[in-house]
Each structure stands twice: as C-alpha cells, then as structure tokens.
C-alpha positions in Angstrom: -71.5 -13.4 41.7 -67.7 -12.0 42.1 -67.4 -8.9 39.8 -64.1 -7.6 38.0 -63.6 -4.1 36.5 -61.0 -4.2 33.4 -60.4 -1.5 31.3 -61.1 -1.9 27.3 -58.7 -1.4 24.8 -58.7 -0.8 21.2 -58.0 -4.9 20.5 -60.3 -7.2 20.0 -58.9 -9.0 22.1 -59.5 -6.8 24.6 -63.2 -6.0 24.1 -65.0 -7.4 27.1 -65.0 -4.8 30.1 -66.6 -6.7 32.9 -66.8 -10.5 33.5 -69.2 -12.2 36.2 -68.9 -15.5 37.2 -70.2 -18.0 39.6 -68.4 -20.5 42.1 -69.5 -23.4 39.9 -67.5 -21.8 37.0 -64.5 -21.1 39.4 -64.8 -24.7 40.3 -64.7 -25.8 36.7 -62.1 -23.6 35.5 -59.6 -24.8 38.9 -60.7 -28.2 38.2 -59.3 -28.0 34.5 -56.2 -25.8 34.5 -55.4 -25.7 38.2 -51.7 -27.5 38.7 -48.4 -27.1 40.6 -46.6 -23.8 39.3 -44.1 -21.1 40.5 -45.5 -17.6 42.5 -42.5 -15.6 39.5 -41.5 -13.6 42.4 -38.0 -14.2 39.8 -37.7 -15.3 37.0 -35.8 -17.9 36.4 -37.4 -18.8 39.6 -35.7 -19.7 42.6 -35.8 -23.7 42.1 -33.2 -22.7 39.4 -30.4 -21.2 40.9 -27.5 -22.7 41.5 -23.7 -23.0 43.5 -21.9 -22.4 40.6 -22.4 -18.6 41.1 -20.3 -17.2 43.6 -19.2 -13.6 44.8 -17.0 -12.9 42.0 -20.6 -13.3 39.7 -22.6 -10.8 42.0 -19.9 -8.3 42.7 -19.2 -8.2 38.9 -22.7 -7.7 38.4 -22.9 -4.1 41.5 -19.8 -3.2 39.3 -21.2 -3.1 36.0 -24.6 -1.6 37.5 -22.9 1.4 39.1 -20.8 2.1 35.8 -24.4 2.6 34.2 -26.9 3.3 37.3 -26.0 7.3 37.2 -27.1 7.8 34.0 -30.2 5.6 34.4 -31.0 7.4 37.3 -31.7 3.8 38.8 -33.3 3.8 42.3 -32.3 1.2 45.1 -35.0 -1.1 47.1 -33.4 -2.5 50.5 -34.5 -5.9 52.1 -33.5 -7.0 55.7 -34.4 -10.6 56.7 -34.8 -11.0 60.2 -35.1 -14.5 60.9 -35.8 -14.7 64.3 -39.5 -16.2 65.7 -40.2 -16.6 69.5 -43.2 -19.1 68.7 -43.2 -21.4 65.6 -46.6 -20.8 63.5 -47.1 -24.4 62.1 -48.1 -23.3 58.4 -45.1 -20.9 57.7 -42.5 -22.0 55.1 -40.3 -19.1 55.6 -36.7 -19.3 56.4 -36.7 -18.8 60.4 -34.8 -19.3 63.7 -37.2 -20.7 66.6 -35.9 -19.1 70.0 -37.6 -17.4 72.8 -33.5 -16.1 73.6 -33.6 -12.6 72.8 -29.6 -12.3 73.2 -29.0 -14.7 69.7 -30.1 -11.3 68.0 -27.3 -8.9 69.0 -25.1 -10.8 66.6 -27.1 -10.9 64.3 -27.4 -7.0 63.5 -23.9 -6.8 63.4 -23.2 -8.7 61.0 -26.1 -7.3 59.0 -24.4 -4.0 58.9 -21.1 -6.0 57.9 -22.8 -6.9 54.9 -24.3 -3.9 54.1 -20.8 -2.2 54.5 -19.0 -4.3 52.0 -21.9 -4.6 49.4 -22.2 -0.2 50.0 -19.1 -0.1 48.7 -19.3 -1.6 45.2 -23.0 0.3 44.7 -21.6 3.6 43.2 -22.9 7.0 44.5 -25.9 8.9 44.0 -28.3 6.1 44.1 -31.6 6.8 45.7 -33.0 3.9 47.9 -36.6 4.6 47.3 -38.0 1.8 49.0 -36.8 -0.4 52.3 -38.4 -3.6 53.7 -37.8 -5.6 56.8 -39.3 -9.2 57.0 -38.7 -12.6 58.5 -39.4 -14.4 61.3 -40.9 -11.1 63.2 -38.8 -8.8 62.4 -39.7 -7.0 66.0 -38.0 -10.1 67.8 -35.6 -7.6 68.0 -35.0 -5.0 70.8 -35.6 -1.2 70.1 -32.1 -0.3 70.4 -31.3 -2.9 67.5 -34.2 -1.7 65.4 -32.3 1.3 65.8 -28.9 0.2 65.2 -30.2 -1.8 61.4 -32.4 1.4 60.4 -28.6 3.4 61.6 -26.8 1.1 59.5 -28.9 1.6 56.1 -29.4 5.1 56.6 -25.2 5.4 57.0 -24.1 3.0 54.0 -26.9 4.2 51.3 -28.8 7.1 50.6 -32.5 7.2 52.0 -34.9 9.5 49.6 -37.2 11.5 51.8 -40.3 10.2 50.3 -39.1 6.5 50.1 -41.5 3.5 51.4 -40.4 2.1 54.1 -42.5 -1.4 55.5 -42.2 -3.8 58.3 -43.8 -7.2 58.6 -45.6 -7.2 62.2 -46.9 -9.8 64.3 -49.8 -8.3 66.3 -48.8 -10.5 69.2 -45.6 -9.1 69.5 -46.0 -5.2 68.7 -46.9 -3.3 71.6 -47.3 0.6 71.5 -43.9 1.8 72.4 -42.5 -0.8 69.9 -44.5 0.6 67.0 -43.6 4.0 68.4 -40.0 2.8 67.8 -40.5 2.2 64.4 -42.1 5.4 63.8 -39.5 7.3 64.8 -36.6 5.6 62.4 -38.8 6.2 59.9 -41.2 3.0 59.1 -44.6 4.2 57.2 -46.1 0.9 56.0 -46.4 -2.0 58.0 -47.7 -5.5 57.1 -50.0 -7.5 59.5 -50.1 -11.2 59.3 -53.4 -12.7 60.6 -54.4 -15.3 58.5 -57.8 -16.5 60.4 -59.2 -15.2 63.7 -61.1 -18.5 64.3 -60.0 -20.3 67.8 -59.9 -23.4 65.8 -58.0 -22.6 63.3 -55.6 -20.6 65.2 -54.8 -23.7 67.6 -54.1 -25.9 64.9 -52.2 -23.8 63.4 -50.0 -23.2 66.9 -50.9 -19.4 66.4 -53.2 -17.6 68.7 -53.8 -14.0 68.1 -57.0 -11.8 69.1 -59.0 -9.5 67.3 -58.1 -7.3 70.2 -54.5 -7.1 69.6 -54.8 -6.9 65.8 -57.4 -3.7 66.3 -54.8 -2.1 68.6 -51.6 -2.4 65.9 -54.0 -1.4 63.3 -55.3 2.1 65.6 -51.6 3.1 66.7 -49.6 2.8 64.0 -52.5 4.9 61.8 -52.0 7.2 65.1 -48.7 7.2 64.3 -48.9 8.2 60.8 -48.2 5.5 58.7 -49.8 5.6 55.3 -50.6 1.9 54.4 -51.5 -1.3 56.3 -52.0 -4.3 54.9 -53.3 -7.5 55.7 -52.0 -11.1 55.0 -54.9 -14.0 55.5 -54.6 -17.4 54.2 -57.4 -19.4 52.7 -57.2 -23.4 53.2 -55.5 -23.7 56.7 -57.1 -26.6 58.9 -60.9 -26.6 60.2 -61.7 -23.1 57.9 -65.0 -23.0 57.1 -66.9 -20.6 54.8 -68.8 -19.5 57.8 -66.0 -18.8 60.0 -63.9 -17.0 57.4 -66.5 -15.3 56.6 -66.7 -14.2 60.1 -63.1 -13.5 59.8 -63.6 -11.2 56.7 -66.5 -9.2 59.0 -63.6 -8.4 61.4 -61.0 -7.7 58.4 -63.3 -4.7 56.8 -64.2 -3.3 60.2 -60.6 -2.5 60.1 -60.1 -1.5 56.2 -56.7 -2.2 55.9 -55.4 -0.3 52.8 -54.0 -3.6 50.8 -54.7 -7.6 51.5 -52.8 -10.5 50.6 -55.1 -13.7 50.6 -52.6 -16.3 50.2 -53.7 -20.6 49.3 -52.0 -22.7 51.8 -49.8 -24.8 50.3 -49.7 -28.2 52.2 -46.1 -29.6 51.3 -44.6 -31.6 54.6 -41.8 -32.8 52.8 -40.5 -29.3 52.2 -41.6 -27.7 55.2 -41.4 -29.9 58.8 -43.2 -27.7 60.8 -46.7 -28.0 58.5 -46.2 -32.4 59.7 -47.9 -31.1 63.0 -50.8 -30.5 60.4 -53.6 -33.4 60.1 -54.0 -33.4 56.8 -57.8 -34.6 58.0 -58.4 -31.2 59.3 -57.7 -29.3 55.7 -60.8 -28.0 53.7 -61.3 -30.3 50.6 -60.7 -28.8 47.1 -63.8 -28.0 46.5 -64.3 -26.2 49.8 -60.7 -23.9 49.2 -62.5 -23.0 46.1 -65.7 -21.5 48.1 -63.1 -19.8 50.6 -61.2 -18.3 47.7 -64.4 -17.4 45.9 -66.2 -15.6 49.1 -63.2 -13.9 50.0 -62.9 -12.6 46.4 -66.9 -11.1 46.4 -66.5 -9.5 49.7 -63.3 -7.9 48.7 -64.4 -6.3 45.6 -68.0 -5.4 46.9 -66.6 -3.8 49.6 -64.0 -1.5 47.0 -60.8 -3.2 47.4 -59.3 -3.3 43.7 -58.0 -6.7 42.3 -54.2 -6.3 41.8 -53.9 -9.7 40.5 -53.3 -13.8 41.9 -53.7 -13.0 46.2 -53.7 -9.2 46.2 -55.9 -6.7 46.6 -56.0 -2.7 47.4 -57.9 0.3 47.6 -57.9 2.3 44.7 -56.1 5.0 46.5 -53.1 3.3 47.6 -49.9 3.3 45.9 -50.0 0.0 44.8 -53.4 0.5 42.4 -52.0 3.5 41.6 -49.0 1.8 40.5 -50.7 -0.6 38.0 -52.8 2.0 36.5 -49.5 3.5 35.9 -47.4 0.7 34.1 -45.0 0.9 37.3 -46.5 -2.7 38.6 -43.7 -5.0 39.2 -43.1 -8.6 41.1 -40.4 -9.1 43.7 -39.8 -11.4 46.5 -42.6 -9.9 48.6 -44.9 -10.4 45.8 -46.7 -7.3 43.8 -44.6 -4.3 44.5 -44.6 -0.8 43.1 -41.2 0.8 41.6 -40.2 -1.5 38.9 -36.9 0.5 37.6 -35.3 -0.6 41.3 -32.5 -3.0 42.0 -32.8 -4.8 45.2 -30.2 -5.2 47.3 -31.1 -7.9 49.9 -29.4 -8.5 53.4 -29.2 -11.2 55.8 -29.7 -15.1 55.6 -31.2 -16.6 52.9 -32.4 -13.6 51.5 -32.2 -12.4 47.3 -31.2 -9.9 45.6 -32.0 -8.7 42.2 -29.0 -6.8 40.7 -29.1 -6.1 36.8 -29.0 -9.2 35.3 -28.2 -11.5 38.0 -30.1 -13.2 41.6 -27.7 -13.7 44.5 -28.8 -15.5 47.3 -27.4 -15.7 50.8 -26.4 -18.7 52.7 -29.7 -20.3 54.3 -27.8 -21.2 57.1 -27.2 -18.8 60.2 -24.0 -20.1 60.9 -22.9 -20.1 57.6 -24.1 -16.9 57.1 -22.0 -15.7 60.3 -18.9 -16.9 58.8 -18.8 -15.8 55.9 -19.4 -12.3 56.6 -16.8 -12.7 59.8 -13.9 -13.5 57.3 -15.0 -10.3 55.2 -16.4 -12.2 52.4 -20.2 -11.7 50.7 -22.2 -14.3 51.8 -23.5 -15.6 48.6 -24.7 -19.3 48.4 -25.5 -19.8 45.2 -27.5 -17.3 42.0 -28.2 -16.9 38.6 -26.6 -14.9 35.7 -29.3 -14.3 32.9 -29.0 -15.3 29.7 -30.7 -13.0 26.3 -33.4 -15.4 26.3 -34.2 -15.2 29.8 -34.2 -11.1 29.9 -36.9 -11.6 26.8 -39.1 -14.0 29.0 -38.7 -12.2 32.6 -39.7 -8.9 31.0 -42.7 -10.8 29.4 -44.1 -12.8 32.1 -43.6 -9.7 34.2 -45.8 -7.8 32.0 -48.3 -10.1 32.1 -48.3 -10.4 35.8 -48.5 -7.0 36.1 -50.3 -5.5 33.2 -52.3 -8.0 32.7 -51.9 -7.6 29.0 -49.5 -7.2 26.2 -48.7 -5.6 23.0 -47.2 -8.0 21.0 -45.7 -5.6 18.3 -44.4 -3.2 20.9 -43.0 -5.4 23.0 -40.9 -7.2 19.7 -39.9 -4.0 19.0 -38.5 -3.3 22.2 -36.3 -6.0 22.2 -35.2 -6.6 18.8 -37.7 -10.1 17.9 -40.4 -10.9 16.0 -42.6 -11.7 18.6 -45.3 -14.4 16.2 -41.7 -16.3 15.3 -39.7 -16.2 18.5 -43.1 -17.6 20.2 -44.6 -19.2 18.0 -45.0 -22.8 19.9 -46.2 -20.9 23.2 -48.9 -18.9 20.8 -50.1 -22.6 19.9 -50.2 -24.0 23.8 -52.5 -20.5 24.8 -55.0 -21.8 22.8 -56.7 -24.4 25.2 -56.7 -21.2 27.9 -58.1 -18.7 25.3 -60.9 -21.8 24.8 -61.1 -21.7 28.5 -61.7 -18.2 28.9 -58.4 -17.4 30.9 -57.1 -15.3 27.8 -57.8 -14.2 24.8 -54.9 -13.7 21.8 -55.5 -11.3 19.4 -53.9 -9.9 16.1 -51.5 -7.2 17.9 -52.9 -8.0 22.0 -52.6 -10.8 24.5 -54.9 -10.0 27.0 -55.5 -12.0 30.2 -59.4 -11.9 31.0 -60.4 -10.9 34.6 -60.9 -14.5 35.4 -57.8 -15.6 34.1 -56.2 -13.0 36.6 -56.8 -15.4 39.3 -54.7 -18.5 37.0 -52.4 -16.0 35.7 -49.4 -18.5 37.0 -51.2 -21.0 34.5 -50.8 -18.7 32.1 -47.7 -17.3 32.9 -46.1 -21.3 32.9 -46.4 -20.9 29.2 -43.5 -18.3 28.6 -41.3 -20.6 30.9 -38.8 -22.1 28.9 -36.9 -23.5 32.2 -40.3 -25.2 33.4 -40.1 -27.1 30.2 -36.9 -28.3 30.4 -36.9 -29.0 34.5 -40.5 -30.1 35.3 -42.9 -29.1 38.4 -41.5 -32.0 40.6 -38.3 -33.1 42.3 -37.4 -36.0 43.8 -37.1 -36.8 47.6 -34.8 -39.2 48.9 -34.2 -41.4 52.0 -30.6 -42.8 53.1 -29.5 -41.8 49.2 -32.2 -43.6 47.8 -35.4 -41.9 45.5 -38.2 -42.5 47.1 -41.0 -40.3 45.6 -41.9 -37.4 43.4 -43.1 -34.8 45.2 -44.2 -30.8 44.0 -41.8 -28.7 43.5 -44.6 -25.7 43.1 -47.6 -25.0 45.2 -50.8 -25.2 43.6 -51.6 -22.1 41.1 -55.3 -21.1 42.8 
C-alpha cells in the first residue's frame, strides 16, 4: 500500500486526511485518465511560443520590471545553460553539444558573460539574486578556471544575496574531488546528481555507465564540503528495468539519503529526440510494468520519510523545498518544483528561458546562432511570449494547483477581480469525471486535489488550459514537405 499524508481543511471538500491505494487502483486510475500533457514548467507552455517576439518584446518587459521591481522588493533567480556533454546519454532530450573537445568551451563563457552584461544593464539596481542554477549538458565539461570566470561574471553584473541557493547539475562520472572543491569555493551549496538506474543493463542501453562507487564518492565530498542539499534524479521506464533491479537501485539510493529526488517517466518520443532511435523500443517495460516501477518507487519513498512534493518529486521534510510548500512559497519553473515564487528568472545561454514579469524569452537553440547574435551586441532571443489577462488568470491558477495542491475559489476571484463559478464555469463541468474518479474533489468554496490525484495533477491541471484547447496535444511531422503522421506533442502525464 503507498501512503500519503495531506493536511485537512475546513471544506468539505477537503475532509479526507490520508488516502491508501493499491497498484491495481493506480493501474486503473492511469489506465482511465492517463494521456499526453504538458510538465507547466510555463504557462502558456513552451510548444506555444513563438518568432514573432523579438528583443524589443523582452527588453520592454526588464524595463517595465525594474520601474516597479524596487518597490516590490522582487528577488532575481539566475540560470546558466551549459550545453556541452563529452558522452551522449541515449534517453536525454535536453538541448546539448556532443564533443569530447574541451577547447569549444572557452567561447562559450565568453559570450555568456556578454549576455549577462547587456541584459545587467536594463535590470535596475538593488535587486537581490536569491537563487542561481547551472544545468546542461554537464555543466562541469567545463575547466575550473571557466567555472570560475561564469560564477565571476554573475557575481560582477548582479547582486549575490549571502544566503542565496546556489545548485549545479553534476554528472558523477565527471566530478572528481578537486572539481567539486572548485565549486565550493565560488560558492555552489546544492548540487543535483543524475543517476537514473545503477543496473549494468540498463545503463548500457542507455550509453551511460556510472557506478555506485562514483555516485557515493560526489555524494560524501560535496556534504564534506558543506553543501546543504543533494538531490537525486532517477527515471522510471528506461530499457530492460525491472521491478527487481530498480528496486535494487532504490536499496543503493537510501543508503545515500539524498535530501530531494526527482523520479522522472521516460518519455519514448524518437521523432523529437534522435538520440532515444538507438533505443529498441523491445527493450521498454510495458505499461503496466512503468506503473509497478512508479508505484514501488512511490512506497519506498514515503516509507522511508521522503515527503511527496507533487508529480516526480520528493523531499525530506526538512529541506527547503517541503518547507517551501508548507509555506505557500511552492512555485514551478524550468527545473521543475522550485522554492521562491516572487523571483524573475533571468536565463543565459542557448536555448535557455527566461521568466520576466509577464513575458518568456527564449534563446536561440542553435550554438552558432547564439554566438552571433551576442557577437554583434544584440540579445539572443529566438522567439517568446507576451501574456495576455486571461493567461495571468490561468498561470496563477494552474500554478496553485501544482503547488498547493488546492484552491480557494472565492479568494482567488477576489484576488483578481472575477467571479470564479462564471469565468470557469465550463472547466467546473469537465472536473467532474476526475472528482468521479477520485483525482479531485470540488467543493462549495475549495478545489482540492486528492493525494492520488497529486500524481495526475497534469490531468487535472489540462483542464485550466485554454491554449491546449484551442492547439491540441499533437503536431504533425513531415517528410520532404509532406505530413506524414501525428505524433505527441506531450509526454505521457504518469
């Protein structure tokens, strides 16, 4: 039986305060709602963006934010992408440059404090940066004096607060001890691991062999060295996995007690990504069988204290991420369940987002597009989003419900100047086959998703989506100009 903890509230709606289910009823429940749907790492999401928006768009939107951001006291959250990857890991849909030429990074980091420069200068003063994230690729493809020179770069164009979280993605394989020394001394105190499986087989498939060995060692020095939180990333429903051998996995995970895990679904989609056509499709776990991977994983986690955040992440109750949903300060971003949700995010390098006011700015994807831009002194923006009133309304609701895991109808009309009932009335009608089905229950003042439903809570979220509606969950793909199928444009919800 997987247990769930959620807190009661004065609603109805709200009244149960423990739910216990069984694989067969996860089964069922997948088996009826599951369905291709967006992660709402945005909203709009991603898919929707589009080359119409231009620099002008997301330097009109740093303008207007740092005419305002003073008096809101408004916080900063950095991102670096780091694109590079000496080894190509077959399953990763990630934007990434494949070289084992450590040289192709030195112009890289210069350009990435070009951009920082020119964006630095239309932030307005006096705003904190209270968080910082690198990612990639393997953000420690590059050498120590370049980690060096980017962490120089941020600290010289924005304002660092002393307390703020700073976090790393790591490969295990390629973080030795005087590396993570390196990034304790600039000033890193989180760090992400990805390990996704420890099984031989599955790590040969996947083109990504990395021991338990190497993982233990990251995990010992860098707590050595002081940083607060570690967390895990494993992914359920990769070739030849097993209940038994993920299980085995798991034993080796909570030896280790990583502070927060992120247990992501494979998402099997060759025609967006070309490195997952090395994949046999033969070799991935039937439905059925990703259910009772998702479903173990879930029972050990929560036996063993690790708080369910929501969708793929988990936490100890001590760590600032359960600290930040018991708070109301829960938010989703890019890198999925964050904490600090008053922060714009200002995001550097190729391909990478960022979340100013009421506007998404992405970068070129390409490198070398992304190199000229910034060479001829100009943003690098690709293409983005301007937010309309109806999609503030819907990203602050969906973002709730994400996050909170409930909401206050009344207050949350109030708040933004609707009558709630009215403005949603059609998606109050199309809950009702997921309140039947236990995901979520709608009550006179309350929607409240039920711990079970935490798990579909994409499903549910897909409701508030008026661009879904209008644009679908496919796309099509095409061959010498031609359609020639309908393919997802989502990954599967569980």
């Amino acid at each position: 039986m997987f247990p769930f903890a959620q807190p009661a509230a004065a609603d109805p709606a709200a009244a149960d305060t423990a739910f216990r289910w069984s694989a067969p009823q996860v089964r069922a429940l997948a088996q009826r709602f599951d369905t291709h749907g967006p992660r709402y790492t945005s909203y709009p999401t991603a898919d929707r963006f589009h080359n119409g928006f231009g620099n002008a768009d997301y330097l009109d939107a740093l303008h207007r934010r740092a005419a305002i951001a003073p008096a809101l006291h408004a916080p900063l959250s950095l991102y670096m992408h780091l694109p590079f990857c000496a080894n190509l890991c077959y399953y990763c849909g990630c934007n990434k440059v494949i070289t084992k030429d450590h040289s192709r990074s030195a112009r890289y980091i210069r350009a990435l404090a070009h951009e920082m420069a020119m964006v630095a200068r239309h932030v307005g003063p006096l705003r904190r940066v209270t968080q910082l994230h690198w990612g990639g690729g393997t953000p420690t493809f590059l050498a120590h004096d370049e980690m060096r020179a980017v962490m120089a770069a941020a600290r010289e164009h924005f304002s660092l607060a002393a307390d703020a979280e700073i976090s790393v993605e790591l490969d295990p394989r390629h973080a030795d001890d005087a590396t993570l020394e390196v990034l304790a001394e600039i000033g890193f105190n989180r760090a992400s691991l990805g390990i996704q499986d420890f099984d031989p087989d599955v790590q040969r498939a996947v083109h990504r062999i990395q021991s338990v060995e190497d993982t233990r060692r990251v995990v010992d020095t860098a707590r050595r060295l002081g940083f607060e939180s570690i967390s895990f990333d494993l992914i359920y429903g990769l070739p030849y996995q097993r209940t038994e051998t993920f299980n085995a996995t798991l034993d080796r995970v909570l030896e280790m007690a990583p502070d927060r895990l992120s247990v992501y679904s494979y998402a099997h989609m060759p025609h967006l990504f070309k490195a997952q056509r090395r994949i046999d499709p033969l070799t991935l776990p039937t439905a059925d069988d990703k259910l009772d991977l998702l479903g173990m994983t879930v029972e050990r986690l929560v036996s063993a204290g690790y708080v369910y955040i929501g969708m793929d992440h988990f936490a100890r109750p001590d760590d600032a991420l359960a600290i930040a949903q018991r708070e109301g300060r829960l938010q989703r971003n890019f890198q999925g369940y964050s904490t600090h949700a008053d922060c714009d995010l200002l995001a550097f390098g190729v391909s990478a987002i960022s979340r100013v006011g009421d506007v998404y700015a992405q970068n070129e994807k390409d490198l070398d597009a992304y190199y000229a831009r910034v060479d001829a002194n100009e943003l690098p923006v690709l293409r983005g989003l301007s937010l309309t009133p109806d999609d503030h309304v819907r990203r602050a609701l969906i973002g709730e419900l994400m996050c909170g895991f409930e909401l206050d109808m009344r207050a949350f009309g109030a708040r933004h100047g609707i009558d709630f009932k009215r403005s949603f009335a059609d998606e109050l009608k199309a809950l009702a086959p997921l309140e039947e089905g236990g995901l979520v229950k709608v009550g006179d003042e309350r929607i409240v998703i039920t711990p079970q439903g935490r798990l579909l809570v994409r499903r549910i979220a897909m409701v508030f989506d008026a661009h879904l509606r209008a644009g679908g969950t496919e796309r099509a793909v095409e061959a010498e100009g031609k359609p020639i199928s309908f393919v997802p444009r989502y990954s599967k919800v569980v």
